[in-house]
C-alpha positions as CSV (number, residue, x, y, z in Angstrom):
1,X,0.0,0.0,0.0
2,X,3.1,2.3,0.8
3,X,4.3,1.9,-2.7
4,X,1.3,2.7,-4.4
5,X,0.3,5.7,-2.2
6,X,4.0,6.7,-2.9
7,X,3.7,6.0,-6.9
8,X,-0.1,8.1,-6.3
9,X,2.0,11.2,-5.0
10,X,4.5,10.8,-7.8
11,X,2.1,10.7,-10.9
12,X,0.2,13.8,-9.0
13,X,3.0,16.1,-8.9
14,X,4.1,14.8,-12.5
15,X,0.4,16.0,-13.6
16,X,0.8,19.1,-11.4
17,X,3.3,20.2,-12.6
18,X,2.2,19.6,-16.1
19,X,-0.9,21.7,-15.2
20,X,1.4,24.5,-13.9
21,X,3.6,24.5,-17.0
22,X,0.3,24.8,-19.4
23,X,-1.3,27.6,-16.9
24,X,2.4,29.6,-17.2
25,X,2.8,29.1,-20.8
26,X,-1.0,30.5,-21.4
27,X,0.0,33.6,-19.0
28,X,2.8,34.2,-21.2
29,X,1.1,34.6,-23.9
30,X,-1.8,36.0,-22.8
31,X,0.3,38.2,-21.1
32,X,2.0,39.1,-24.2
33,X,-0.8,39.8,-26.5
34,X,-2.3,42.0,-24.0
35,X,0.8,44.1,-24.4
36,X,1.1,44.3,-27.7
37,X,-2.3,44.4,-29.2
38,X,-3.9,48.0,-28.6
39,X,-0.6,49.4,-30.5
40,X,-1.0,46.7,-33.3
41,X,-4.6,47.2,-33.6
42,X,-4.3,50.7,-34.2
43,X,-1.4,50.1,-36.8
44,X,-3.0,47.6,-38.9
45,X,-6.2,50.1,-39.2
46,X,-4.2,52.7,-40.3
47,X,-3.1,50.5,-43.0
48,X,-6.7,48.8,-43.2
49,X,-5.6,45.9,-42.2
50,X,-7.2,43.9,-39.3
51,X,-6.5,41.3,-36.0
52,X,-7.1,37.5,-36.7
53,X,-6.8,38.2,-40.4
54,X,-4.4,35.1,-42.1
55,X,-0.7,36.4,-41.7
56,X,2.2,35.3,-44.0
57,X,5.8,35.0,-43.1
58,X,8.9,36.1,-45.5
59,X,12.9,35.5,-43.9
60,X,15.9,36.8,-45.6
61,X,19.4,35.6,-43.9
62,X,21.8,38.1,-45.5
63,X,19.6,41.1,-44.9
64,X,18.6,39.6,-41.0
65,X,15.0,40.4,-42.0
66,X,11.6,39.2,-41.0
67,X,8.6,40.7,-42.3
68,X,5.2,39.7,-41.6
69,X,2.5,40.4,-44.1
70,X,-1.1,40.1,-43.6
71,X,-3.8,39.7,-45.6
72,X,-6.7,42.2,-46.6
73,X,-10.1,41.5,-47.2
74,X,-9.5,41.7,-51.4
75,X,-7.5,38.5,-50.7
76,X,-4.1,39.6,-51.8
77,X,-1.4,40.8,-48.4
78,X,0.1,43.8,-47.3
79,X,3.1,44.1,-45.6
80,X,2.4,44.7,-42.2
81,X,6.2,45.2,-40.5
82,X,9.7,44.0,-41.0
83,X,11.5,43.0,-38.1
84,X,15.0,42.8,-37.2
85,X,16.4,39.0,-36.9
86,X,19.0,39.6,-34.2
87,X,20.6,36.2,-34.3
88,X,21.1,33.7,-37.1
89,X,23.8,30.9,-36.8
90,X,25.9,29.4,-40.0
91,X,26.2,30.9,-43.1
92,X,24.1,31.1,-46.1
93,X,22.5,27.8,-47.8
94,X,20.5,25.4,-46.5
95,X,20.5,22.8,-43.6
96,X,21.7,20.0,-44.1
97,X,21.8,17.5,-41.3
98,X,21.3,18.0,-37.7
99,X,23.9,19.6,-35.5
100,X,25.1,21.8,-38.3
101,X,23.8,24.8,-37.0
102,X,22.5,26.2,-40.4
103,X,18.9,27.9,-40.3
104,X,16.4,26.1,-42.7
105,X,15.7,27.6,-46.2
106,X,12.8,26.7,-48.1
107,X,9.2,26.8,-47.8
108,X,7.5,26.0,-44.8
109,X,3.9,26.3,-42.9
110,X,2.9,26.3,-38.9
111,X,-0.3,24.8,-37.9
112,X,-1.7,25.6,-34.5
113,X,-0.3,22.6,-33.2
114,X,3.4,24.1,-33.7
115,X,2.5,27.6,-31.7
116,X,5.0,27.3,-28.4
117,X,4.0,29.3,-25.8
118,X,6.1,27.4,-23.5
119,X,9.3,27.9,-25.4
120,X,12.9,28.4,-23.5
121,X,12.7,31.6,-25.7
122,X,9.8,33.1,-24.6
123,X,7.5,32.6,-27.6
124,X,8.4,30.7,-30.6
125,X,6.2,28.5,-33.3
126,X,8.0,25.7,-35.2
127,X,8.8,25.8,-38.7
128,X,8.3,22.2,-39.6
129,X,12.1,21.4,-40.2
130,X,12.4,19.1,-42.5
131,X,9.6,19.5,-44.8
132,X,8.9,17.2,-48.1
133,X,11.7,18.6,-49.6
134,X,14.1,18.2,-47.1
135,X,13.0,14.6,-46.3
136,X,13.2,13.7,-50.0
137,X,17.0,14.7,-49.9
138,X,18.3,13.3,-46.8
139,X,18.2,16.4,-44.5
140,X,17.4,15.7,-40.7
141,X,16.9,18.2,-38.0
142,X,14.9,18.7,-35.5
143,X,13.0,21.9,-33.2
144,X,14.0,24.5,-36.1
145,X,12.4,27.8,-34.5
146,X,11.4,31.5,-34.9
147,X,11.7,32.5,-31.1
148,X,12.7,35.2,-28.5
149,X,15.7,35.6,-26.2
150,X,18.1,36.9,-29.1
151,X,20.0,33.5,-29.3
152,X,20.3,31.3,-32.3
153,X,21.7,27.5,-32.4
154,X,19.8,27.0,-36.5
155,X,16.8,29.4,-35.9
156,X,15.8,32.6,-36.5
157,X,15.9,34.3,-33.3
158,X,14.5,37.6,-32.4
159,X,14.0,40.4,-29.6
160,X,11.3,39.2,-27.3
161,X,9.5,42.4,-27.8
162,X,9.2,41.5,-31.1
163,X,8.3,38.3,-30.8
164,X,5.8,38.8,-28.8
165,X,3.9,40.9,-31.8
166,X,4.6,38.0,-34.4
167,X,3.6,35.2,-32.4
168,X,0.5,36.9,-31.2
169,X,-0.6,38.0,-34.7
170,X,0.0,35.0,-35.9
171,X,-1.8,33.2,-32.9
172,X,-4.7,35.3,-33.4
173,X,-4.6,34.5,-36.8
174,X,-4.7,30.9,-36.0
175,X,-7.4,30.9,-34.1
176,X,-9.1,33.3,-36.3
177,X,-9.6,29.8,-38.5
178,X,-6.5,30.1,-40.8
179,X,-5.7,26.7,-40.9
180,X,-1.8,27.3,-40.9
181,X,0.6,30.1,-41.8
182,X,3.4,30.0,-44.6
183,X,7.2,30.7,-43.5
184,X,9.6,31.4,-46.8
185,X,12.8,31.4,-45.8
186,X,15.3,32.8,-48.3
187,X,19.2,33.2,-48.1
188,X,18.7,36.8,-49.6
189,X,16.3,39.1,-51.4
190,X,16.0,36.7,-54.3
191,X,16.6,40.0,-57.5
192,X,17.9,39.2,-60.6
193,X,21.2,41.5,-59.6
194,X,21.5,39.4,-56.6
195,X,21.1,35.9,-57.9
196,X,23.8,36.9,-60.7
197,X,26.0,37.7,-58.0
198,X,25.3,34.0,-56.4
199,X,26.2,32.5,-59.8
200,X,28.5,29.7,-59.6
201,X,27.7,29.3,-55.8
202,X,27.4,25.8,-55.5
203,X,23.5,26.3,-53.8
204,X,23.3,28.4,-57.4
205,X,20.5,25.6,-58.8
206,X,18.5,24.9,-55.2
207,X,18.2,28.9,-54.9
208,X,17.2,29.4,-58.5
209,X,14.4,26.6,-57.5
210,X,13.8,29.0,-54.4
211,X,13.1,32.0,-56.2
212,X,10.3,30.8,-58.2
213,X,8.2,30.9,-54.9
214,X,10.0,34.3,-54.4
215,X,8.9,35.4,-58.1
216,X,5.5,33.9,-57.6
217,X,4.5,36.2,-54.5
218,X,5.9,39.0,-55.7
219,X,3.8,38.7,-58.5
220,X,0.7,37.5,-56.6
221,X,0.7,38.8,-53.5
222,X,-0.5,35.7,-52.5
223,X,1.7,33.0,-51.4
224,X,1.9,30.0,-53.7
225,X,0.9,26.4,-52.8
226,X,4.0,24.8,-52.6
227,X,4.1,20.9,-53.5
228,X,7.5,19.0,-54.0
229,X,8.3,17.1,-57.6
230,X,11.3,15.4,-58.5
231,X,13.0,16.9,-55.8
232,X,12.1,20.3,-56.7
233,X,9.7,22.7,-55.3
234,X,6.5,23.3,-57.6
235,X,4.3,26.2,-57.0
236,X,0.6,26.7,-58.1
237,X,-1.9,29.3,-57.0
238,X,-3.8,28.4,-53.5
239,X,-6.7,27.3,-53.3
């Protein structure tokens, strides 16, 4: 009887602590979105632009850029803010292989499932590291973030004040009934100029691959549905 009432205690302070852990992680963010929403509120309206409406993602590691588009009720996005990325780790071109501290290019999507308000980092949401295209060449890795606390071992780290305005418009979002959000993450600003400077860079063919989905939204201002063929990304409109 001593050894069950003993296991008992064990597998109730497991569970609280589990319930403790949740309650934090929702006062964090809670917490968060209650400091940064009457400011963003008022910033989308100016641009006429609204809370909960889907968001869209866009990376750049050579510029250290994040913006965050949203999108407005004609069905094509604005962009909403660019934020600084404060920390990036390895160099540009893709990840490879786990423990190689490179930050994932490519295209990506969070459902809510990947939203962590319990990160180490404050906030975060996962990027979904390694998609179909990463699988379909071999590349492993694992937890591949956006998230706070201005550190970066393979993902995109920023301020925590700023994370705390992507994560909660894209939360909102979320719960809004998009059914996920797109991350592009591009070594650069994909120009013509640019990718003629890349030539002969032996990532020359996988970014050429990338900016089609670069092309495509520029275009659109819609993001493209993004299915893998041959081991190469293939982009089609949304439906």
């Amino acid at each position: 009887m001593a050894v069950l009432c003993g296991l008992a205690v064990q597998v109730g302070l497991r569970y609280v602590s589990r319930v403790n852990a949740q309650s934090s992680s929702e006062k964090r963010d809670q917490a968060a979105a209650e400091r940064v929403l009457p400011e963003l509120k008022k910033a989308l309206e100016a641009k006429g632009l609204r809370v909960g409406a889907p968001v869209f993602i866009r990376v750049f590691k050579e510029e250290r850029q994040l913006e965050l588009w949203v999108k407005k009720d004609g069905g094509t996005y604005e962009l909403f803010r660019t934020y600084p990325v404060v920390a990036i780790s390895g160099e540009l071109g893709p990840k490879l292989a786990e423990g190689d501290n490179q930050a994932p290019e490519g295209f990506y999507h969070v459902p809510p499932a990947a939203m962590k308000p319990d990160s180490t980092f404050h906030l975060a949401f996962n990027l979904g590291y390694p998609n179909a295209y990463d699988r379909a060449h071999g590349r492993t890795g694992s937890f591949l973030m956006v998230h706070g606390a201005e550190v970066s071992i393979g993902c995109y780290a920023m301020t925590n004040e700023k994370i705390e305005e992507i994560y909660t418009l894209c939360d909102l979002a979320l719960k809004n009934g998009q059914a996920f959000f797109r991350v592009h993450a591009f070594p650069f600003r994909m120009t013509d100029k640019r990718m003629a400077d890349a030539a002969g860079n032996q990532w020359e063919d996988f970014w050429k691959n990338l900016k089609e989905g670069y092309d495509f939204f520029e275009r659109e201002k819609t993001p493209p549905e993004v299915s893998v063929s041959g081991g190469r990304y293939v982009f089609q409109t949304a439906r």
